[in-house]
Each structure stands twice: as C-alpha cells, then as structure tokens.
C-alpha positions in Angstrom: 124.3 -70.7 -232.8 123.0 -74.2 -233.9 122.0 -72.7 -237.5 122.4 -76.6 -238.1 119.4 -77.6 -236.8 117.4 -75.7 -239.7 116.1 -78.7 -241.7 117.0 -79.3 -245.4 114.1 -81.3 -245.7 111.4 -80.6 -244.1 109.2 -77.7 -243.9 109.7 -75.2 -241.3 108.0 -71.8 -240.2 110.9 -69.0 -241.0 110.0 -68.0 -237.5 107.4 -68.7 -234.9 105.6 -72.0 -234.5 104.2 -74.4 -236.9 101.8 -77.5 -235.9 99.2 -79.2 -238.1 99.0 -79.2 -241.5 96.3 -77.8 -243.2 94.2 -77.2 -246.8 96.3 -80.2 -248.3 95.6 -80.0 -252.6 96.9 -79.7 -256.2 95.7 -76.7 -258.1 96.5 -74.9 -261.0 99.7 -77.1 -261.4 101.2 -76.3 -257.8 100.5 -78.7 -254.6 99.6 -76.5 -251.8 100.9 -76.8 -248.1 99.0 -75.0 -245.7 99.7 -75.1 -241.7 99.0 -74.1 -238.7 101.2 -70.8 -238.6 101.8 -68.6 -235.4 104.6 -65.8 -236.7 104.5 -63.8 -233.6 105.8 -66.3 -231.2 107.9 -69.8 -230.9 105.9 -71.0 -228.0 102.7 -71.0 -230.3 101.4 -67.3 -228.7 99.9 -64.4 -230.2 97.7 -64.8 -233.5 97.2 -68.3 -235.2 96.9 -67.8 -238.8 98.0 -70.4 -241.6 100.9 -70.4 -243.7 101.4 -71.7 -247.4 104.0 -73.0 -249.0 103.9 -73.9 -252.8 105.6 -76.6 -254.8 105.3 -78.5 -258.6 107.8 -81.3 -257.4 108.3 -81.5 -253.8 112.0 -81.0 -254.5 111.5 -77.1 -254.5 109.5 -75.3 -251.9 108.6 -71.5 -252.3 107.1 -70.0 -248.5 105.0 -67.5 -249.8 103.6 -65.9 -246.4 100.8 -66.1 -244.5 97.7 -66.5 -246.1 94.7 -66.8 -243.6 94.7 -64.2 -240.3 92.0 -64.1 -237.4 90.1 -60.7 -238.2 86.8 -61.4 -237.8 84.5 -61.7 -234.9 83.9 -65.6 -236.0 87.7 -66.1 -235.7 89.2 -63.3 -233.7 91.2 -66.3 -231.7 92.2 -68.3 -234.1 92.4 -69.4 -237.6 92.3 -73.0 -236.9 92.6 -76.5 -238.4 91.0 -77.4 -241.9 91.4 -78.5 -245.3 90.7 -78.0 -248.9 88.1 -79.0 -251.9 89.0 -78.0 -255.5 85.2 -77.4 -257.3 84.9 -75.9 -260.4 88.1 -74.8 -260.9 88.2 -73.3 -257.2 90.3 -73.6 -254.2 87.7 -74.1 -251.6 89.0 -73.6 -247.5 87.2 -74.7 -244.8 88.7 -74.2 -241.2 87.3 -73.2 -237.7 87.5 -70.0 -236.9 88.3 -70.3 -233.4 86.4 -67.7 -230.5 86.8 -67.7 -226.2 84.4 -65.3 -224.3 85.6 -63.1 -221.8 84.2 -64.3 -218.2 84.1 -67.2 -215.5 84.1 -70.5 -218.7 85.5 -73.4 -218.3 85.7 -73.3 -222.2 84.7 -76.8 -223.0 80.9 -76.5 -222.2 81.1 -73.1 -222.1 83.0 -70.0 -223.2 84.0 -71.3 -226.6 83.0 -70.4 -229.8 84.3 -73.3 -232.7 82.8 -71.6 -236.6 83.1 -73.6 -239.7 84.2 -70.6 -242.3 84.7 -71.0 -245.5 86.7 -69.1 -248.1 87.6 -69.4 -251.8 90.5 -68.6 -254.4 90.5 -68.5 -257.8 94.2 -68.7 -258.2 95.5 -69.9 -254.5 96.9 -66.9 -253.1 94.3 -64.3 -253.2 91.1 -65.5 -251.0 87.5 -64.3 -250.6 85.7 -62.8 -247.9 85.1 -65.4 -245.1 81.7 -67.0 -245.0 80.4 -69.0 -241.5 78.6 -72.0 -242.5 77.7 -73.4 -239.3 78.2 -72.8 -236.0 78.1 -74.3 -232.2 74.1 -74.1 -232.4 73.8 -76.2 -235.2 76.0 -78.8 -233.9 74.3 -81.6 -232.2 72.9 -80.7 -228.7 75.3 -83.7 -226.9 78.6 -81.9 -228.4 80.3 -79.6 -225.9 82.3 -76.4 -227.6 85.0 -78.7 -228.6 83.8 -79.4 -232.4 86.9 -78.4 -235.0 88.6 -79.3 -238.2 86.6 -79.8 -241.1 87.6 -82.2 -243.6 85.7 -82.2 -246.9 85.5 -85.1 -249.8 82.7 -85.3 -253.0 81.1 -88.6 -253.5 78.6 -89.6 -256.2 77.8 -85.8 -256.6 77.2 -85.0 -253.0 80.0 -83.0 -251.0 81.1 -84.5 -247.5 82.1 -83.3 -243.9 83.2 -84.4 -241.1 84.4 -82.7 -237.6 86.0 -83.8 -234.7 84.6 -83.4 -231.5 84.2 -83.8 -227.0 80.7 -84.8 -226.4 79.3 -83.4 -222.7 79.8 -86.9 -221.7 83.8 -86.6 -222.5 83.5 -89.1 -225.1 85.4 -88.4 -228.3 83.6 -88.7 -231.9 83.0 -87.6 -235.3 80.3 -85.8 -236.9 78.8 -86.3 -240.6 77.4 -83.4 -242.3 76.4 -83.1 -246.3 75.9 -80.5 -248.6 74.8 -79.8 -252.6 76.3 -77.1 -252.5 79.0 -76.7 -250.1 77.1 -73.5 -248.5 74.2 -75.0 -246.9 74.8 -78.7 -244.6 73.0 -80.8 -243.2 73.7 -83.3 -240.1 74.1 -87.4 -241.4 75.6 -89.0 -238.7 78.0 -89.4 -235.7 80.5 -92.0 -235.2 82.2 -92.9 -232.3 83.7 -96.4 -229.8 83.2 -96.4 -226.1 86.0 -96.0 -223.7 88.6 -94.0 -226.9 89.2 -90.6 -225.5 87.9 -87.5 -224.9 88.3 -85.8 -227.9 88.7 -86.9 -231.5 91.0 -84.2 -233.6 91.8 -83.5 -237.1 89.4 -86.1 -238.8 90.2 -87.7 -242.1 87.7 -90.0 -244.4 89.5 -91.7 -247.4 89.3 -94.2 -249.7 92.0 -96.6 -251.5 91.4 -99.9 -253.3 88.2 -99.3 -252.2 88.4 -99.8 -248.2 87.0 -96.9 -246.9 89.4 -95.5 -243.5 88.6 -92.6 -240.6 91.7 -90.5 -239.1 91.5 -89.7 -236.6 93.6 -88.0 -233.7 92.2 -88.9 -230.3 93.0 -87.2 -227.0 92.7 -89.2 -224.0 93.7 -93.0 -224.4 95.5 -94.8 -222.0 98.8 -95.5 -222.6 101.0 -98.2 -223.1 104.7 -99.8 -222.9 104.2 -100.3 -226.9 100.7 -98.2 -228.1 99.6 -94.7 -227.3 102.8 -93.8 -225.7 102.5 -90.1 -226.4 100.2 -87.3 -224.5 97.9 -87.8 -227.6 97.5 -90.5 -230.1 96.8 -90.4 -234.0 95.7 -93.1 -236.1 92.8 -94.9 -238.3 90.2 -97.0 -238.3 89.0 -99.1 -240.9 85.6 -98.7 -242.0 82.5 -101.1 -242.5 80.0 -99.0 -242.8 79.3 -97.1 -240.0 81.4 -99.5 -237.8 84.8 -98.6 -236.4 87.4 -101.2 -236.1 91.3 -102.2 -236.6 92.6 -98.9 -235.0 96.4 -98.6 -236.4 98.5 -95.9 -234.8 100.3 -94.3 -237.8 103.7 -93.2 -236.1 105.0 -94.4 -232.8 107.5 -92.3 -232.7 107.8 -88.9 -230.3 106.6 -86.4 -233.1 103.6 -87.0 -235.0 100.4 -86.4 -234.6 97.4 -83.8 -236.8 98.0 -85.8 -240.4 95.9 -84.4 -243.6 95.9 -86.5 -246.6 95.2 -85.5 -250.1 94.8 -87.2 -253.9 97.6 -86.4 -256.1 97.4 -86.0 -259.6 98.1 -89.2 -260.5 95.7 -90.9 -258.1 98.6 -91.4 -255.4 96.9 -90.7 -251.4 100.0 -88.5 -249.7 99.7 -87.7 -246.1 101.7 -84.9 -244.3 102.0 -85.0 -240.5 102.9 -82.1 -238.2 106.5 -83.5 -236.5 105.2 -82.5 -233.3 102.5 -82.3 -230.3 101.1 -79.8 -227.9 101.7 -80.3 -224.1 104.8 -82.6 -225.0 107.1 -83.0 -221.9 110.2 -83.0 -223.6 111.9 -80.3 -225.4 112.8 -78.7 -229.0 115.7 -76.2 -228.7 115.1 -74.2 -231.4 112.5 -72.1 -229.7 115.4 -70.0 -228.0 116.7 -68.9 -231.6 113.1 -68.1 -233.0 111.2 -71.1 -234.6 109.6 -74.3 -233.4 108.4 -77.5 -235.4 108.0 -78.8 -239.1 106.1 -80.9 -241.1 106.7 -84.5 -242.0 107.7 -85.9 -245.2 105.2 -86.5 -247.6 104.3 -89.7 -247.6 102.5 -92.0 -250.4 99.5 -94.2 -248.6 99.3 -97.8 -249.6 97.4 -100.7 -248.6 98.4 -104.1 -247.5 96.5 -107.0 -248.4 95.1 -107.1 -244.4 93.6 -103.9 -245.0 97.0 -102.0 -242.9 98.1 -99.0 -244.5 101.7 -98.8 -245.3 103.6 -95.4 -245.8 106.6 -94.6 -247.7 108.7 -91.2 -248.8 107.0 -90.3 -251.8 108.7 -91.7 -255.2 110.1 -87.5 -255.5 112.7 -87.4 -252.8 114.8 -90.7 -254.3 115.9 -87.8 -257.0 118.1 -86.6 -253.8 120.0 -89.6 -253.5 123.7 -89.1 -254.3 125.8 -91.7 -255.1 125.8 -94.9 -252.0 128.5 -95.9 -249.6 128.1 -99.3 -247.4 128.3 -99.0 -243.9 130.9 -101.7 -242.7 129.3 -103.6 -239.6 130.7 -102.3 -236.4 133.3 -99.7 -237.9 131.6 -96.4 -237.1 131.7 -93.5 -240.0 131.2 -89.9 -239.9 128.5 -88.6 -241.9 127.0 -85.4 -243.0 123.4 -84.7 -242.3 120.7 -84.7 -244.2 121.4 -88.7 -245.2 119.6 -91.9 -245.8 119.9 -95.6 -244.6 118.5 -98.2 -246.2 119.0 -102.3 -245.4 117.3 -105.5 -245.6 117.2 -107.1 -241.8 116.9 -110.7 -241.6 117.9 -110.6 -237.8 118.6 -108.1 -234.8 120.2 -105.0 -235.3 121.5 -101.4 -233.9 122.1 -98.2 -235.3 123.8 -95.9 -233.6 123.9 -92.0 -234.2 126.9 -90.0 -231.8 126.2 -92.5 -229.7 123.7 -91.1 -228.1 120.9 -91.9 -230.3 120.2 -95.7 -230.3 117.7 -97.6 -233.0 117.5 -101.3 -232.6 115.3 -104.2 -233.5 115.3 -107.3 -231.0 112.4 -110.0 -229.8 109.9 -108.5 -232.5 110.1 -105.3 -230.9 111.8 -102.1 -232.7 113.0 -99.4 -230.4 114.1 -96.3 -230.0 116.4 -94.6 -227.1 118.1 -91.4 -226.6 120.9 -92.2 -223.9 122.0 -88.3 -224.2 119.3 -85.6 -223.2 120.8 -82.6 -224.9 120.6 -84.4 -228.1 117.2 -85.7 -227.4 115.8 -82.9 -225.2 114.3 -84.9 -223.0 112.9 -87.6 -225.4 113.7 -91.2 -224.0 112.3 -94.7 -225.5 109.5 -95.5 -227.7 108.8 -98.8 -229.1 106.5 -100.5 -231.3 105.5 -104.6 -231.7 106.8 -105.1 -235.2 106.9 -108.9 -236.0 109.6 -110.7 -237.8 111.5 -107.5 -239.3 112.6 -107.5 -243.3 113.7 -104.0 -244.3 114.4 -100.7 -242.8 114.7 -97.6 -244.0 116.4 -94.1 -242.4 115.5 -90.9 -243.6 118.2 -88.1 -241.0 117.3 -84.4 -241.8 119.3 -81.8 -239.9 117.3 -82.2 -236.4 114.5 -84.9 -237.3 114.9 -89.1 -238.0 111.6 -90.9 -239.5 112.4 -94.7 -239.3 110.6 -96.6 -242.1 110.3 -100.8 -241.0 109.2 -103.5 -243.7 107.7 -101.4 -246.4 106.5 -98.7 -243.9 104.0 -101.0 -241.8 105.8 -99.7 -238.8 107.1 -95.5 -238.8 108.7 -93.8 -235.9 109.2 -90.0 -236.5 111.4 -88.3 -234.1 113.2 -84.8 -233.7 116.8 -84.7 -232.2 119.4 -82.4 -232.1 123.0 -83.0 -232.9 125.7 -81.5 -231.5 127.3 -80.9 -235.3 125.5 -81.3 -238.9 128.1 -84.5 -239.0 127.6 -87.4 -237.0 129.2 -90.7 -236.3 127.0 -93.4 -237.5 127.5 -97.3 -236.4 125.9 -100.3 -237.3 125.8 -103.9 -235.7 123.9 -107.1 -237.2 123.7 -105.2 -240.7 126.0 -103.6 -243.3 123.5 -101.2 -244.5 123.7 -98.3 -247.2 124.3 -94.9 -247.0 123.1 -92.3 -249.5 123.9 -88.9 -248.9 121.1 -86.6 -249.8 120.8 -83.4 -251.3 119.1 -80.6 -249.3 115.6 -79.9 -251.0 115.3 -75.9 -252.2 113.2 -73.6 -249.7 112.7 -69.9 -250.9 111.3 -67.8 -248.4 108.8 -65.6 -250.6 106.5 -64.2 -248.2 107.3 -62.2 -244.6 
C-alpha cells in the first residue's frame, strides 16, 4: 500500500524515524551522512542512535546501518545531535549524549543530563570508545539543562565549538568554547538577541567570501502571516563580530528545520536539512507502513552581493535530468514522479499538482496551498515576501516538493502525498520545462 511514497531522491530511514542531520564530512574519498536514527519506532520511540549513509557522488547512496547507539551512562537516552571534524586524517564525532533522571524534574532546570562525547574513526565505520568532554557543570551557571549540538570548525590553528542552548531566564543563545586539542575546552563567549526564543538548536558557524554567518534553529518566535510560520523556526544571522543581525529564515516551507553544513572538497558549503519538525500538527502517512521523514537535498551555499545566502541543488543531481518537455500554458499533462520544473517568471503564475496542490506567485508574495488534506495531511498555506519574481525552479520526489525562487533566495520545502506516482501537472502565466528525472541509487547495506 502506497510503496509510492518511498522517495527516489531523498534519503530515508529503511524503517523507523529520521530527523536531523548529523556528522556532515568528506573522508577517505566518501561524503558521510549521518542522522538522527530511531529504528525501533516511526513515531521517533525507543533508542535514538544515528544512522550513516555513504556516497562518492551523491548520485549513489549505500545505507550502511546504524553507527552510534546510547550504551553508556553519559548517553543511555539518547545519542543526540552533532557533527564532525576531520584532524589528522581522523573522523572526529561530537554529539550529546542525552540523560533524564528518574524522579519529580521538570527536565529543563532539572532532571536532565546534556554530555558533549566524543568519538573517533580511522576509517568511518568502525568508532572508538566514547570520551565525555564536558558536561552540564561546566556549562555556564545561567544555562538551564537544555545545552546540545556541538558544532566544531579549526581557525588559525585553534579548534572551535559552539552549542545551543535555554538560559534559566528562557532566553535562547549560543555558547563558544575552544580547544588545542579537541579534548580539553575552554568557555569564549555567549551570543545571543533579546526577545528570539527560548531555545536556540542545532548551531552552525561558517564562513563564505569571507562574511562570517550563525545557524541557528530557534524555538519560540512569534509567528507570522509570512515569517516563522512553523512550531519552530530555522535560519541565520550574519555576523559582525560578536553582533547578531539580518536573520534570514532558510526555508519557509512546512518541512525544514535542524540544517548541518559542511566544506566539500572543492571548497563548495553544502547544507542538508531534516524535511521535517517535531510537534508538527499536520501529518506524514507513512508512519502507518513503518518509516517517517527524510533528509533534504543537498544544497550548495552561495552568497548574494547583500550578504543573503542563496541555495541551489548541488551541480550532481542535473546528471539526472532526462531529456525536457515544455509544459503548454493551461493544458494540464500527466507526469511521472520524481520530476523537475524549471522557468523564468516575468509575471504571476500557478502551478498546479492533481489539483490539489497549488504553487503561485502574485503581489510579491509566493505561496503555497494544499486545497486536498489527504494529499497534504493536514498541511495548508505557507507564504513567503519574495519581491519582483525571475526564475523558479521545482524539484517533485515521490512524496516531497522543494520550490527554488530567483536563484534560491527564497526555498519552500514541503512533503505531500499523491494519490499515484503520476500526477497531473498544470501551469498558467508560464510555459515552463519539464525534465523527468532519474531516481538516485539507494542500497540498503546495513540492518
């Protein structure tokens, strides 16, 4: 029933849940995907471990199990959020090991136990023994037990970290440690803006073209007919120093939120976003046959020349393109999923999947509706403020749509869930062009 919905490009968990992703990196000629893996259970229950998948061209993915599990005392309830370092020809993991006490807590000033632990691989699939590097007493004393994610960077010799976290006060920040030596750190700093959230997730410090930018993925904002129009919000900041400013959201879509960014090879910043959120209100159907959530495209980070970071498919997945068809204005076509749209805009449009699932640009202002709550499962309108609109770009996997507007300034990432893999496709105020695309290779290695 509804095989369909398994996605041809995207990442998926073979079973269970998936959410953020995690230990981003290339090594040993193989970029490495971990995530946020619970196998036991579709609703995200039982034991949260990380999962790995490998690949040397994004085109072919191998699954090769679950890598990480929460058996020791510093992580007995979860192997949670982190990221990766590559140092002398070592993979380097940090992640928060993830503890809740048994008693009357209320587990955000109490109750909760949130370990940096670090582990290392020589070859990327076969780990060391887990090392805690700090934990909620060396934390600054105005930090509740909210404090996770560890993001690591080298600069000028000197190794880099920074955590999200709740403050007592229910302020949301993020807090600067450094090392020599990636064992032993010391507290630098802690950045924060008043009246952001309660809780800043899933950190990310960057550079490109030398402007300096913080991720960040705050819980808590109020929200808006066009901004933070999700339970939680995830965006950047750009940075001057130590001052904040600019915040961007990165998707205003219903599914995205937790993005890890890495350096390629060739110097390009890719960012991967978990197609999902916890405590949504809508629903994804596939939890009744076994599996919940994916990952986002990989997507290459530019910057504009006002400082806003643009995204785009990386350069890899144009290799699935197969050969185009034009969309005749208003004459509706059936089309097989997984497919792409691409068109220049110099005025209003709609585009319309089996009916049901509108996209349209009108009065600066793109949005998205889904008329049909089956096919959206319960999703309903998003919009985002887009300006004078020149280009769009449609990437339709077998349950997911990211929307790509003028040179990815503006993204919208959205699952849905079509009745059929084929669906009617119309368009009005553009003749756009199709490319059917071929499904991306996904070997399941591991359990």
């Amino acid at each position: 029933m509804h095989k369909q919905w398994r996605q041809v490009l995207h990442l998926e968990p073979p079973q269970g849940w998936l959410n953020d992703p995690n230990g981003l990196c290339y090594f040993h000629g193989l970029y490495h995907v971990f995530f946020q893996y619970s196998p036991d259970s579709a609703d995200g229950d039982g034991r949260k471990c990380w999962g790995h998948y490998v690949t040397r061209d994004f085109l072919t993915w191998d699954f090769v199990g679950t890598e990480l599990f929460p058996d020791t005392p510093e992580d007995k309830d979860g192997v949670y959020s982190g990221s990766a370092i590559i140092v002398n020809d070592t993979m380097e993991l940090f992640y928060t090991g993830n503890v809740k006490e048994p008693g009357n807590h209320d587990y955000i000033t109490s109750g909760r136990g949130a370990n940096v632990i670090r582990v290392s691989s020589k070859d990327g699939r076969h780990f060391s023994e887990k090392q805690v590097l700090l934990r909620n007493k060396d934390y600054p004393a105005f930090c509740s037990c909210h404090v996770r994610d560890p993001k690591l960077w080298e600069e000028n010799g000197t190794y880099y970290m920074v955590l999200g976290a709740r403050k007592l006060d229910d302020t949301g920040c993020v807090i600067f440690y450094r090392s020599d030596d990636l064992t032993h750190w010391d507290y630098v700093k802690t950045l924060s803006i008043p009246n952001f959230g309660y809780m800043w997730e899933c950190p990310d410090h960057f550079e490109i073209n030398g402007k300096v930018y913080l991720s960040v993925s705050p819980q808590g904002l109020e929200h808006g007919t066009d901004t933070h129009q999700n339970v939680y919000s995830s965006g950047y900041f750009q940075m001057d120093g130590d001052t904040l400013h600019d915040f961007r959201e990165w998707d205003y879509g219903f599914d995205f939120y937790a993005p890890q960014t890495f350096q390629a090879p060739d110097g390009r910043r890719i960012l991967i976003g978990w197609m999902g959120i916890g405590d949504i209100p809508y629903q994804n159907p596939t939890t009744e046959l076994g599996w919940q959530h994916c990952l986002t495209l990989p997507r290459e980070i530019t910057v504009a020349e006002d400082g806003v970071l643009l995204q785009n498919p990386i350069k890899e997945l144009a290799e699935l393109r197969q050969s185009p068809l034009t969309l005749s204005e208003d004459t509706p076509k059936n089309l097989t999923l997984p497919f792409e749209i691409c068109t220049k805009t110099p005025g209003n449009f709609t585009i319309v999947l089996d009916e049901n699932v509108k996209i349209g640009y009108n009065n600066d202002r793109l949005t998205l509706t889904f008329t049909d709550s089956t096919i959206g499962g319960g999703r309903d309108v998003r919009n985002a403020v887009v300006g004078s609109c020149r280009d769009v770009r449609i990437i339709a996997d077998r349950s997911s749509l990211e929307i790509y507007l003028n040179g990815g300034r503006v993204v919208m990432s959205t699952r849905f869930y079509p009745k059929s893999p084929e669906v009617q496709v119309q368009a009005n105020g553009i003749t756009p062009t199709i490319y059917p695309l071929k499904e991306m290779e996904l070997n399941q290695l591991g359990e």
